[in-house]
N, C-alpha and C positions, 0 to 999 in steps of 0.2 A: 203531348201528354202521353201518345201512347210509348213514344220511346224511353222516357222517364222510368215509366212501368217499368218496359221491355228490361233499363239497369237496376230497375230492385229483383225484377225475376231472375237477372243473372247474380245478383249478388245472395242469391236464396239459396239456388238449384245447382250454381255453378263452383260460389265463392264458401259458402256454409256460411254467410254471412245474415239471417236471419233479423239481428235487430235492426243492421242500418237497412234492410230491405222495408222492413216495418215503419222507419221512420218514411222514408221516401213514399209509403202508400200512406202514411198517414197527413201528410204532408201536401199529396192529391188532395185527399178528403178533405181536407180544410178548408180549401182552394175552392172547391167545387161547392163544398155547402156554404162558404160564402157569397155566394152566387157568379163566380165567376167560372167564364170558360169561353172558347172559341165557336165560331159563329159557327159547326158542322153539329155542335151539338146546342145548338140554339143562345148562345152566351153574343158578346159582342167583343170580347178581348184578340187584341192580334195571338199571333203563335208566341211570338218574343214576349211580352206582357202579362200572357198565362204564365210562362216558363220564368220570367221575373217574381211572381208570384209563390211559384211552385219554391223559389229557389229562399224568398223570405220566409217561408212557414217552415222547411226543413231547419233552417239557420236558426228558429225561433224555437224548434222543439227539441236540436242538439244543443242548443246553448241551458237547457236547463237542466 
């Protein structure tokens, strides 16, 4: 998750790309207040499965 981040903050600071960086944190957020996440932050989702996750809420919030 943190690398995810790591590409909206380059697509922010680096790219001037601002909305698709917004998508991508919002995209997190969904994720996470769905109740999912990796066991370091108390969740039970592998890394892969978060990151499948992460990668459906993005596809769900560009496609509208």
């Amino acid at each position: 998750m943190a690398a995810i981040l790591s590409c909206a903050m380059m697509l922010r600071y680096s790219l001037n790309m601002p909305s698709e960086a917004l998508a991508i944190e919002k995209a997190v957020r969904t994720v996470l207040d769905d109740g999912f996440g990796t066991g370091d932050i108390g969740g039970t989702s592998s890394t892969s499965e978060l990151g499948d996750k992460i990668e459906g809420a993005l596809i769900a919030l560009l496609s509208r």
